[in-house]
Each structure stands twice: as C-alpha cells, then as structure tokens.
C-alpha positions in Angstrom: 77.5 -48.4 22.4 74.7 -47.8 19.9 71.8 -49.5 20.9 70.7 -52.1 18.1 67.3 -51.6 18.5 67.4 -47.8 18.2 69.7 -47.9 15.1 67.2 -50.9 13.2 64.1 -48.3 14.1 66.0 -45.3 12.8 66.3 -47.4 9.4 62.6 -48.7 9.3 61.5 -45.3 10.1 62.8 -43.4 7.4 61.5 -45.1 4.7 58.4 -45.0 6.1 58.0 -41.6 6.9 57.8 -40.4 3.4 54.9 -42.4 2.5 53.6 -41.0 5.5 54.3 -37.8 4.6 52.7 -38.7 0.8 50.0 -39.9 2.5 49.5 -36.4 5.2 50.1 -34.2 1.6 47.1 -35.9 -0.1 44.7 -35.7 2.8 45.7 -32.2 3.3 45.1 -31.2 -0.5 41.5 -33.2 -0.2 40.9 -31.2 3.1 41.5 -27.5 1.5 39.5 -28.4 -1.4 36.9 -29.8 1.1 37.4 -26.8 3.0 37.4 -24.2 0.0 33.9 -26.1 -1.4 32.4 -25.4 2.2 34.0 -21.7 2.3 32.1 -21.2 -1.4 28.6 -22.5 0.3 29.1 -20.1 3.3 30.3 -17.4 1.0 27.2 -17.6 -1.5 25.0 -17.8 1.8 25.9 -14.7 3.0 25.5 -13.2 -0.4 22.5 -14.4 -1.1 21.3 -13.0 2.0 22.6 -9.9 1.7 20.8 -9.8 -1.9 17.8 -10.5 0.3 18.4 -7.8 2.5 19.1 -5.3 0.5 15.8 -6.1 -1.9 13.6 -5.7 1.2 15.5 -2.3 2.6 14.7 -1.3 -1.2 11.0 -2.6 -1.0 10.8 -0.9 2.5 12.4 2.3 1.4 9.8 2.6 -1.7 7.1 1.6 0.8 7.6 4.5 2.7 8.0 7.1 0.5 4.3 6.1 -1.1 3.1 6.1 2.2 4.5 9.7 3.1 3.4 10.8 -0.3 0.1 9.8 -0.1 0.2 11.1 3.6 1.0 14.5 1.7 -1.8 14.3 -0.7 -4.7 13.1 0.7 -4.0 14.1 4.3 -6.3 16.6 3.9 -8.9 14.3 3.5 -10.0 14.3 7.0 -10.4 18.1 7.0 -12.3 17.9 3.9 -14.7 15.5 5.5 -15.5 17.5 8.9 -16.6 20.2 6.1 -19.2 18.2 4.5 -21.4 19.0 7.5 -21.4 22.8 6.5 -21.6 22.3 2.9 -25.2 20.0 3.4 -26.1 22.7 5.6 -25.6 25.4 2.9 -27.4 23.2 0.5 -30.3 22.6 3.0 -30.3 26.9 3.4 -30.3 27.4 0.0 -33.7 25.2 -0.6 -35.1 27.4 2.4 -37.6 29.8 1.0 -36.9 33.4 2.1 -38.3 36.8 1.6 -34.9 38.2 1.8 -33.6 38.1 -1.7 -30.4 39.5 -0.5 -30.0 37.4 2.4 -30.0 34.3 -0.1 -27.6 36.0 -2.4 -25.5 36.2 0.4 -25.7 32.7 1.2 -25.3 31.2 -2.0 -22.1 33.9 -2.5 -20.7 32.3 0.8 -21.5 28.4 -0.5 -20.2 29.0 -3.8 -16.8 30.5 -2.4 -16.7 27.2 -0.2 -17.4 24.8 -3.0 -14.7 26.8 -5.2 -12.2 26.5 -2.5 -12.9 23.1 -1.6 -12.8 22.0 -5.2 -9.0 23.5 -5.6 -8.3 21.3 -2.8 -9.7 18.5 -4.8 -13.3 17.5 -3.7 -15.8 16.5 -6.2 -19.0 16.1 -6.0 -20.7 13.0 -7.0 -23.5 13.0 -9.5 -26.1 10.2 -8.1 -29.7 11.7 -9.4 -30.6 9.6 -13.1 -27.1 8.0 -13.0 -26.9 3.8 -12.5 -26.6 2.7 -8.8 -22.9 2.3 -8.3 -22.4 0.2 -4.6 -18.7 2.0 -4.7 -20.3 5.6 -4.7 -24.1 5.0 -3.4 -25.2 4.2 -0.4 -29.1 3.1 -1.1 -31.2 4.1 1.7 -34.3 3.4 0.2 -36.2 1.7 -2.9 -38.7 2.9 -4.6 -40.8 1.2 -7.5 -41.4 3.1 -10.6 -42.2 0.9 -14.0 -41.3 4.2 -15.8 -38.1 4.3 -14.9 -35.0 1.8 -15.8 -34.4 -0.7 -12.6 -31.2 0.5 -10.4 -30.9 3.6 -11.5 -30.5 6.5 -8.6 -34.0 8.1 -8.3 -32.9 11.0 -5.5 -30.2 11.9 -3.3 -30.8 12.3 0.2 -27.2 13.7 0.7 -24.5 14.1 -1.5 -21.6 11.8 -2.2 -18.1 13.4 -2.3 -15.1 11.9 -3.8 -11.3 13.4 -3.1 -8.9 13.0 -5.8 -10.7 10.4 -6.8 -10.9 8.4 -3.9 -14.5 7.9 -2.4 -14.7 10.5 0.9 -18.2 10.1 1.1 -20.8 8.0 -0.7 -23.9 9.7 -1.8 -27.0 8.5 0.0 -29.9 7.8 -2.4 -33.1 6.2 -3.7 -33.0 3.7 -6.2 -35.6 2.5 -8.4 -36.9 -1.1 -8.7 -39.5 -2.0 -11.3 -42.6 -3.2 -9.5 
C-alpha cells in the first residue's frame, strides 16, 4: 500500500522543484558573471604587472649596457691619472736650467711623445692661467690681490688640471686674483 504521506510529498515536491531549479539557474548565472568580473580583475593584475616587469628588465637592461659602455670608455681613466705624476715631473724637468742642450732636447722629445700619446687616449689639458676661475675645473689654493687684474680670474697654475673626454680627471690648482 502506497503510503499517503509519501505520494502527497511527491506532488508538492514537484512543483516546487522547478522554481527551485529557476531559482539555482539565476544564482548560478549571477555567480559566473561575479566570477568572470573577479577573473577580469585578477587577469588585468597580472598584466599590469607583467607590463611592470618587463619596463624595469628594459630599464635594467639599458642601465647596464651604459654602465659597461662607459666602463669601456673611460676605464682608462684611472691609468691616465697614475700618469699625471710623470707628466708634472716632465714639466718641472723641463723648467730645470741645464747646460746640456741635448739632454733637454731629449727630455722634451720624451714629454712630447707622452703628451701625444696620452692625448690619443683622450686627456686634455686644462688651460687655467688668464682664464675666469671655474670651481668645476680649479682648485684655488691661494689668493692673491692685484687691482690690475679682473677679480676671479686664474693668476697662475701651481699644477695642471686635466680633463678625460671631457670629464674633470684632475682640477688644475691655481692662484686667483681678488681686487684689494
């Protein structure tokens, strides 16, 4: 015998279940567009930082290869500076009064082959003596007061200034004048 409860369920429940099933088909639509919206965020995340990424392995990349570059061209910089010694010396020779005319012919044949090689490297001297005092290429190690002569303008040069491709190797040292 059917059991009257089970056969007055089975009736209730099947009208019910479609709604139910209305109701479970809505949800689920309103989840997967929830669901896509939050798989859109993730997704423009993740590209957003791999835009990132990829501009700072570009700025790191370009970074490098100015650094190696300018490793390459003014590595020889510190070269060039341990020979600044030998050229003052030269220079100081040179001013040296000698009786042997040769001697000093020699000397100055040997400076000016140094200052010829040197300069094919790319060292240039700096021209201090009557120019303006310059703080980026001076170094003032004295004043002296002249009202002859315009104020701040380079009066001698103790030692010479030297610049590398255009970057300061060494600042000239010099006397500048001051109006008294």
């Amino acid at each position: 015998m059917p059991d009257p409860d089970l056969s007055n369920a089975s009736t209730t429940d099947a009208p019910a279940q479609p709604e139910a099933a209305g109701a479970d088909s809505i949800l689920t639509v309103e989840s997967i567009s929830q669901e896509c919206a939050r798989l859109e965020r993730e997704r423009n995340e993740v590209n957003d930082r791999y835009l990132r990424l990829a501009a700072e392995f570009d700025n790191f990349r370009k970074r490098s290869d100015r650094e190696k570059s300018e490793a390459v061209e003014y590595g020889a910089s510190d070269a060039l500076k341990a020979m600044l010694p030998i050229l003052d010396d030269f220079e100081r020779a040179l001013k040296m009064e000698c009786a042997e005319a040769e001697y000093v012919r020699g000397v100055q044949l040997i400076y000016n082959r140094m200052s010829d090689a040197l300069a094919k490297l790319g060292l240039e001297a700096i021209q201090a003596e009557g120019q303006p005092f310059d703080p980026n290429l001076h170094y003032a190690i004295d004043r002296i007061e002249d009202p002859n002569i315009e104020t701040d303008t380079v009066v001698a040069e103790h030692q010479r200034g030297y610049l590398f491709k255009g970057r300061l190797l060494r600042p000239a040292m010099v006397r500048v004048a001051v109006k008294g």
